[in-house]
N, C-alpha and C positions, 0 to 999 in steps of 0.2 A: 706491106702494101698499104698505100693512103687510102682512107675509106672516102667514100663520096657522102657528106650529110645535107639534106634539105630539113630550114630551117623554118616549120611553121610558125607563124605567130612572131619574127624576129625583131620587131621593135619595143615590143612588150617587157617587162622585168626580167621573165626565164630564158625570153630569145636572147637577152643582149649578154644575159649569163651563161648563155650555152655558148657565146662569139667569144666571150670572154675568154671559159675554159678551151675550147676551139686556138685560138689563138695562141696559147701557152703548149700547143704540142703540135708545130708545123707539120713535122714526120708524120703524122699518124692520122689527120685529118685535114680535108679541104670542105669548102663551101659549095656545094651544086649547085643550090637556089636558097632564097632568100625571100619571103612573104610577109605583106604588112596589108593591115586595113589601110590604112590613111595617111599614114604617116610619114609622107614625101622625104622631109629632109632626114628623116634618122634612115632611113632607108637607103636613099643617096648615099649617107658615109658608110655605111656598114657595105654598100656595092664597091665606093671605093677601096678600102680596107683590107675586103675578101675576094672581089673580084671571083662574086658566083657565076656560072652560065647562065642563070636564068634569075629573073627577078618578078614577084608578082605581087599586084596591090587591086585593091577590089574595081576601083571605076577606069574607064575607057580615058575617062581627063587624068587625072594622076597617073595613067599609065604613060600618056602622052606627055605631062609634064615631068615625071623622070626618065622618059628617055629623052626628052629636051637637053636637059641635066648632064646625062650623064655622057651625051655627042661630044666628040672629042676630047673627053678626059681620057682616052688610051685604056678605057675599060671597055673588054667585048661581051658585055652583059644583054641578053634578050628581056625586054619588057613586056612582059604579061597583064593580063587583069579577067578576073572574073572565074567561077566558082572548077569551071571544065579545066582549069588551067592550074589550080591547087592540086588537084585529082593528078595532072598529068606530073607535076612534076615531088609529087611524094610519093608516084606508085614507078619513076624511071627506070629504066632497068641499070644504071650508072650509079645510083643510090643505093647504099650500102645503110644507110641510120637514117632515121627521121624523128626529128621532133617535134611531139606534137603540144604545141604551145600555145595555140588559137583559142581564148577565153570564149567560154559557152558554148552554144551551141552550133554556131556557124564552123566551131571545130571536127563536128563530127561525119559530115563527106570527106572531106579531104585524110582524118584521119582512117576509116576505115579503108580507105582508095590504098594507103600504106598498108594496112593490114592482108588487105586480100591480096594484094601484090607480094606478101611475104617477106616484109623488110624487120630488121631489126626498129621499135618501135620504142620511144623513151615518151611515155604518156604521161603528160603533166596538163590536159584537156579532161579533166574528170568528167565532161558533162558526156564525154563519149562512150561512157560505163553505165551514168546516169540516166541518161535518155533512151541507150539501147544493148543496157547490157546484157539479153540472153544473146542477140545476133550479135554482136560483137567479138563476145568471145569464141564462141560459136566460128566468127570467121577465123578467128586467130588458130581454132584448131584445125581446120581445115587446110589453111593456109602454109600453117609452120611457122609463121612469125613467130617472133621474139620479143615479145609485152614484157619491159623494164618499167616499173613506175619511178616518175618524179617528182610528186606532193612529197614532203621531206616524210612525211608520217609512215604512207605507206611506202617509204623507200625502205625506211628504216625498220617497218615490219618483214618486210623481205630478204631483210638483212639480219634480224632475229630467227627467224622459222629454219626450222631444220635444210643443210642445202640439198639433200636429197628430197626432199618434200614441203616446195614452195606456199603450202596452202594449209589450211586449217583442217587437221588430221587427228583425231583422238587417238588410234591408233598407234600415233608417230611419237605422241605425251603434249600433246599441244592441248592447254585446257581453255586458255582463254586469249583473245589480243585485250592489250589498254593502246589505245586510238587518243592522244595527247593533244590537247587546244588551249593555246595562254589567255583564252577567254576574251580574247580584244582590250578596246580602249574602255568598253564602261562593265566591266567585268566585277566592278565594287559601288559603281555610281549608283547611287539610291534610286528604285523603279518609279519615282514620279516622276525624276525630273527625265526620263527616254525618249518621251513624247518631243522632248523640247532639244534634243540635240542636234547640232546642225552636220550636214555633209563633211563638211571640213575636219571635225570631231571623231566622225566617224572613221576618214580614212588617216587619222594620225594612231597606226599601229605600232604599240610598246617596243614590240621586235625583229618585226619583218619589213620591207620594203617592196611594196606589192603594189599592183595598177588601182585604181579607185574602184573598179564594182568588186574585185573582190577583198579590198579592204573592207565593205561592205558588209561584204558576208562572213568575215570574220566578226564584225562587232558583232552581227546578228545571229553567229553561229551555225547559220546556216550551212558555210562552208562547213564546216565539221558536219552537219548532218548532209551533205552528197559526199564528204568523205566516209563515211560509212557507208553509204549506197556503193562505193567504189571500193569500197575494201571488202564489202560483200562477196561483189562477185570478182575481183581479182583474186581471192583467198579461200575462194569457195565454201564462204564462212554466211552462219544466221546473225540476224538483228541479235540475240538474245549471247551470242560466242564473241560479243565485240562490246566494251565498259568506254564509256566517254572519260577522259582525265582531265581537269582541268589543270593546267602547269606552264603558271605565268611567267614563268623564266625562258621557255621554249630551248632548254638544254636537251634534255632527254624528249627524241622525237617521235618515238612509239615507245612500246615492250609488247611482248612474247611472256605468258605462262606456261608452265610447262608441269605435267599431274606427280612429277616429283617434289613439287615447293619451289624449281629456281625462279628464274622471272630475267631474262637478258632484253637488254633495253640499248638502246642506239644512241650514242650521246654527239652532241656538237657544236659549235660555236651555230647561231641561226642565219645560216649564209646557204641560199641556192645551188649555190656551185659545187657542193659536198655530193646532194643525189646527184646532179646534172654529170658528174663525173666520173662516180659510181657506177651508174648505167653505163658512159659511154663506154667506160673503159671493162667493165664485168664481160668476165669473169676475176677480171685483175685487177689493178687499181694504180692512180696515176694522180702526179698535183692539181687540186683544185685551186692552189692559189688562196686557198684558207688556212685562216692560223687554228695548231691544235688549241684543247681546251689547256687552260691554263686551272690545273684544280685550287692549289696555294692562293685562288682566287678570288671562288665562287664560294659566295656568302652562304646561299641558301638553294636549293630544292624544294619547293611544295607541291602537291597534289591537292585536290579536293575533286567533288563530287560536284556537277553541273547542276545549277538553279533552272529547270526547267521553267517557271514563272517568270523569271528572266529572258532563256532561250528558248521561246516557244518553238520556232523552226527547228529544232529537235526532234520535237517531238512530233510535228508535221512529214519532216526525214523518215523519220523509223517507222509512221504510219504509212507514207509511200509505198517504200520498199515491202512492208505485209502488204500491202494493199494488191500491188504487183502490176502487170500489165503495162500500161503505159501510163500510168500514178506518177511514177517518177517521174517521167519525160513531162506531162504535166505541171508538176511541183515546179522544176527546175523554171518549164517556161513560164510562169508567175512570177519567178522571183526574178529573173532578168527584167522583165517589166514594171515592177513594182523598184526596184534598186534603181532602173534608171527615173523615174519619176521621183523619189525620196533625192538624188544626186541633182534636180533639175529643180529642188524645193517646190515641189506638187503636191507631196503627202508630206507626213509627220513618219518618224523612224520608225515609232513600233509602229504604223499602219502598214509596214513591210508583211508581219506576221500576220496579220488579220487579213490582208486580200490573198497573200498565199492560201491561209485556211479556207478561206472561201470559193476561190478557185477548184479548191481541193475537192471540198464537198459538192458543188454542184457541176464540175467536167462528167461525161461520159467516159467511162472505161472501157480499154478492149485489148487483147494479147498481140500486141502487132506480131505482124509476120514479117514485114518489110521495113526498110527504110522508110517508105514514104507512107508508110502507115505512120512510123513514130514522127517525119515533123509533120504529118495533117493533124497529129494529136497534138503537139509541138503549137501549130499554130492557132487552133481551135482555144488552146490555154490563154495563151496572146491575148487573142480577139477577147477572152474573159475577161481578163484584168485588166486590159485598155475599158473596156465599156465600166468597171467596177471603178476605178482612178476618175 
């Protein structure tokens, strides 16, 4: 049977790698809908292409300007916009997968809309663990969903860990995760000159081809520190059961210890389409249209140990998550703000890590109950760091 996927986020790097791998196994998957912020014309090809039912892009003009578009091309796509409309078509009952690929935080309605609805769920929207990961999961158990991660790291830890016990189990011999990061672009660049690096510099990443804020958060590490927030509570693991790796090569994408001495580690050429495929296709596995590694190849392997005085947002990260409450939903919304002001050359790069800290220390904390407990915390963060910028 063809499954039905709705595709959040599908202009962005992961969506167009999820149409990609999508595309390479007609039998087995069709497009429902298709979701963009802004992004009129890539959106347009990707309707012609796949020819979803539904199509949704944030403003009333862009909706009206692709369905301009898309009038007599012999595609019968419905044009959507606006936040009720993400919700409606990644909780359908025609939807079989959803992926959720909607950078930050504007990801997280629409992806829990999938969750409580009960769909198979390929989460590659980290901020939706980070911002409100006890209720989250929480809905996922309720629900029944099926939370597949997409960040290659925790794909690959999920693909390490025992398959009858997906989570961080002492019991099971699970001693420790290594949580792997090729440290970005200034991962050797001497700490004076950080102040003085431009946008540009920031999103030209060694390995990966990724959207600019979170190329961002790679140089700044950041990313790595909500991946930990997100590998917390997908693995039902503590701050202190999870080692940062640094590993510039970005071949091996996690590891798994285990209280015997092994250690199984996930290796791969650094291409999207490997987890994006792995989910779709899990329990089984299926072409992602990546080449195996070639070993006869590979020069070298390193690890190291992360320069904390380097990547302060680490250690902001990990104080989040003990922190608890809505720490993190806070953290997260600081640094979206602070990235896009460093992206607009407002501030200086490392003043990324200084208005997060800041934010940090003087937000109000409290245990949300609700959704809209976490974005009033969400936007309360905001208002800090715009007035701090």
């Amino acid at each position: 049977m063809i499954q039905q996927i709705t595709v959040l986020g599908a202009t962005g790097s992961i969506g167009q790698s999820t149409l990609d791998v999508i595309a390479r196994h007609p039998d087995r998957y069709a497009v429902y809908a298709l979701t963009a912020h802004s992004d009129v014309d890539t959106l347009l090809q990707q309707c012609l292409q796949f020819r979803p039912r539904y199509a949704v892009i944030s403003s009333e003009a862009d909706r009206d300007t692709l369905a301009a578009r898309l009038a007599g091309s012999g595609v019968d796509t419905d044009v959507l916009s606006g936040a009720a409309a993400l919700a409606q078509v990644a909780a359908a009952d025609e939807v079989a997968v959803v992926m959720a690929a909607i950078v930050g935080a504007a990801g997280l309605l629409p992806t829990m809309a999938a969750v409580q609805a009960g769909k198979k769920v390929l989460l590659a929207n980290k901020e939706s663990l980070v911002m409100a990961g006890g209720l989250f999961m929480q809905a996922v158990r309720e629900s029944g969903a099926i939370l597949l991660p997409i960040d290659s790291e925790h794909n690959a830890i999920f693909q390490c860990l025992p398959q009858h016990k997906r989570y961080f189990d002492r019991a099971a011999g699970v001693s420790r995760i290594l949580l792997t990061g090729s440290g970005g672009p200034f991962r050797a660049l001497p700490l004076e000159q950080l102040a003085h690096v431009t946008p540009e510099q920031a999103c030209q990443h060694p390995n990966w081809s990724m959207g600019r804020k979170i190329s961002v958060d790679s140089a700044t590490m950041m990313n790595k520190g909500l991946e930990l927030i997100e590998a917390c509570w997908l693995f039902d693991a503590g701050v202190d059961d999870i080692e940062i790796v640094i590993h510039p090569q970005s071949i091996v994408h996690s590891m798994v210890q285990f209280s015997d001495g092994s250690t199984l580690a996930q290796l791969g050429n650094p291409d999207m389409r490997t987890p994006i495929a792995h989910a779709l296709a899990w329990p089984e596995r299926m072409d992602a249209g990546v080449a195996a590694l070639d070993f006869h190849r590979l020069a070298e392997l390193s690890f190291s140990a992360p320069d904390e005085q380097r990547f302060p947002c680490l250690v902001l990260a990990r104080q989040a998550f003990v922190q608890g409450g809505s720490a993190p939903a806070v953290l997260n919304a600081a640094n979206e703000v602070a990235v896009d002001a460093f992206l607009q050359q407002r501030i200086a790069f490392t003043d990324i890590a200084r208005i997060n800290s800041e934010v940090l220390a003087r937000a109000a904390f409290s245990e949300p109950a609700t959704l809209s407990a976490v974005i009033e915390a969400d936007l309360g963060a905001r208002e800090l760091a715009r007035a701090l910028i």
